[in-house]
Each structure stands twice: as structure tokens, then as C-alpha cells.
C-alpha positions in Angstrom: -18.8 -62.5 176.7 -15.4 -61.9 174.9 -14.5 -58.5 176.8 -15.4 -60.4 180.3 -13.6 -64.2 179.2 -10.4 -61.3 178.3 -10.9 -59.5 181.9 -10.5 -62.7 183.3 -7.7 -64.0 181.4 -5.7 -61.0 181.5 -6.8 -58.8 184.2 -7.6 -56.0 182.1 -10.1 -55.4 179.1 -9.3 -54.5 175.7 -8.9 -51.2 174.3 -11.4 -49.8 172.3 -10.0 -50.3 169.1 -8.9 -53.9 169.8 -9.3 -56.3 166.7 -9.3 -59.6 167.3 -8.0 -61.9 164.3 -11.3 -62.8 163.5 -11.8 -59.3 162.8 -8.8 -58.8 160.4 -9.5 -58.3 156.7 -7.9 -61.8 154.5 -5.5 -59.6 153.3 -3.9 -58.7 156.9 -4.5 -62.5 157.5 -2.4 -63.4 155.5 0.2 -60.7 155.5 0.5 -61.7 159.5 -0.3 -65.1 159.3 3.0 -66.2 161.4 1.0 -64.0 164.2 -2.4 -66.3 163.8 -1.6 -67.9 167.7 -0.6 -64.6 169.3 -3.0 -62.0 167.1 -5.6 -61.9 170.1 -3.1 -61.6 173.4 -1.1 -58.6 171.8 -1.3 -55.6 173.3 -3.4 -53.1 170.9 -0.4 -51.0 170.2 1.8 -53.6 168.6 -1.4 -54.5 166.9 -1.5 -51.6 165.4 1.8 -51.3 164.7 2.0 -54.7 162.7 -1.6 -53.3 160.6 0.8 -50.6 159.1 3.3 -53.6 157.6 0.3 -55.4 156.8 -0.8 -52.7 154.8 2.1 -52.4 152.7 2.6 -56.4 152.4 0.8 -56.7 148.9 3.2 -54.0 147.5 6.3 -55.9 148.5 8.2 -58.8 146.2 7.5 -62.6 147.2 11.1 -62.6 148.2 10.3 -59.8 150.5 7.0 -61.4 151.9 9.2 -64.5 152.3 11.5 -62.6 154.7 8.7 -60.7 156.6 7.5 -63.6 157.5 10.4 -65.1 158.7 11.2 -62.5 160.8 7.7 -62.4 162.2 7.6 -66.1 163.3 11.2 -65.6 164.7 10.2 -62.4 166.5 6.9 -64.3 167.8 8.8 -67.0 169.0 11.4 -64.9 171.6 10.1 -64.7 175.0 9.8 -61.2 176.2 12.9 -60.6 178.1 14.8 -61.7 174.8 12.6 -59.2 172.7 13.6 -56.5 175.3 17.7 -57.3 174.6 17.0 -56.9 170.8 15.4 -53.8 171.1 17.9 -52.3 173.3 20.5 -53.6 171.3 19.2 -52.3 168.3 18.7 -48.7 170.1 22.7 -49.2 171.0 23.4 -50.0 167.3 21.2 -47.0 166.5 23.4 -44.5 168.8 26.2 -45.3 167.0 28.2 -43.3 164.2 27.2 -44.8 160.5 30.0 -46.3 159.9 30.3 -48.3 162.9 26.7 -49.3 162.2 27.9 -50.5 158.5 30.8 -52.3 160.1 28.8 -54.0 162.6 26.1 -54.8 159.9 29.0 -56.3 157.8 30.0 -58.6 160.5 26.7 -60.0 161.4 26.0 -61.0 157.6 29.3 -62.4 157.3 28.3 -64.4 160.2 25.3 -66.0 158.8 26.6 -66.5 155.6 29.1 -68.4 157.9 26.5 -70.1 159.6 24.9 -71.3 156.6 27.5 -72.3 154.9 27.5 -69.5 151.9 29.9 -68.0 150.5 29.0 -63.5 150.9 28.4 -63.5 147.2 25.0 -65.8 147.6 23.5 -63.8 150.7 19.9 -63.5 149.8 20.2 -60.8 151.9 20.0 -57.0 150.0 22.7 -55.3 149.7 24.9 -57.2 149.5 
């Protein structure tokens, strides 16, 4: 019933390895919890993509956890042409010698830290 409800919906049926979320241990749950609404329309590859970082979520800080899942729910929320951009942006930024990457990195802190209204010294963000 699931494989033909997907068919319909999507055109196409699921890989063999799909997991739907109601498949995923608690632990992935909650490491990917931002990804609850989206878990079961994801093509398997990113799936299995975001299983690696779910695997390593226990190991990292709360602060850490914190900031993957912000980023998740941000990343969730771009439609796809948007996520398209960032990646080719990021392979552009990637091309580039390292320290034009560190320049650029620079800026785009300095520009939040802007946008928030802190001063470089209280970026949350490592590194810094």
C-alpha cells in the first residue's frame, strides 16, 4: 500500500533501501528531527547522506547539535533552485586558492556578526 500510495504520489517507487521516518532508530529521530516533514519525500541518497551526520550527532557538543540543527531547518526550508545556488556557490568557493577562501570566510562572519548586532569577539561561531 505504501510503495503504490508513493508511485502515485511521485511517479516513481522507492529504492530498495528507502527508510521512511517511521523506520529511523530514536536516536536518528532526533538527531534529524528538523527533517520530521520532509524525512519520507527525500530522495534515498540524501537520506543516506543525512544517516552518516546522524550517526555522529551523539558524539558532538550540545552547542554543536544546536547548530546542526539550525542549519538543517534552514537548509530544509530553501526551495530547490535556491539549494542548487548554494551548492554551486560553495563548489566556486571550493575552486578557489585558500586564502581567498579564508578572506571570503572572514567577510561573511563579519557580516552576520553585523547582522546581529555583535561585536566579532562574541561570534558563537568557531574559530573565531
Amino acid at each position: 500500500m505504501f510503495v503504490a500510495t508513493l508511485l502515485l504520489v511521485t511517479g516513481h517507487a522507492p529504492a530498495a533501501d528507502f527508510r521512511p521516518w517511521t523506520a529511523l532508530s530514536s536516536q536518528e529521530k532526533v538527531a534529524l528531527a528538523p527533517l520530521a516533514a520532509k524525512w519520507d519525500s527525500m530522495p534515498t541518497t540524501q537520506q543516506e547522506k543525512l544517516l552518516v551526520v546522524a550517526r555522529d550527532y551523539p558524539k558532538l557538543t550540545p552547542q554543536r547539535q544546536k547548530l546542526l540543527h539550525s542549519r538543517l531547518r534552514s537548509w530544509s526550508q530553501l526551495t530547490s533552485e535556491e539549494r542548487q545556488i548554494a551548492r554551486d556557490n560553495f563548489r566556486k568557493i571550493q575552486s578557489l586558492p585558500k586564502q581567498d577562501q579564508t578572506s571570503i570566510r572572514q567577510q561573511w562572519l563579519d557580516s552576520l556578526c553585523q547582522e546581529f548586532g555583535r561585536s566579532p569577539s562574541e561570534s558563537p561561531v568557531p574559530g573565531r
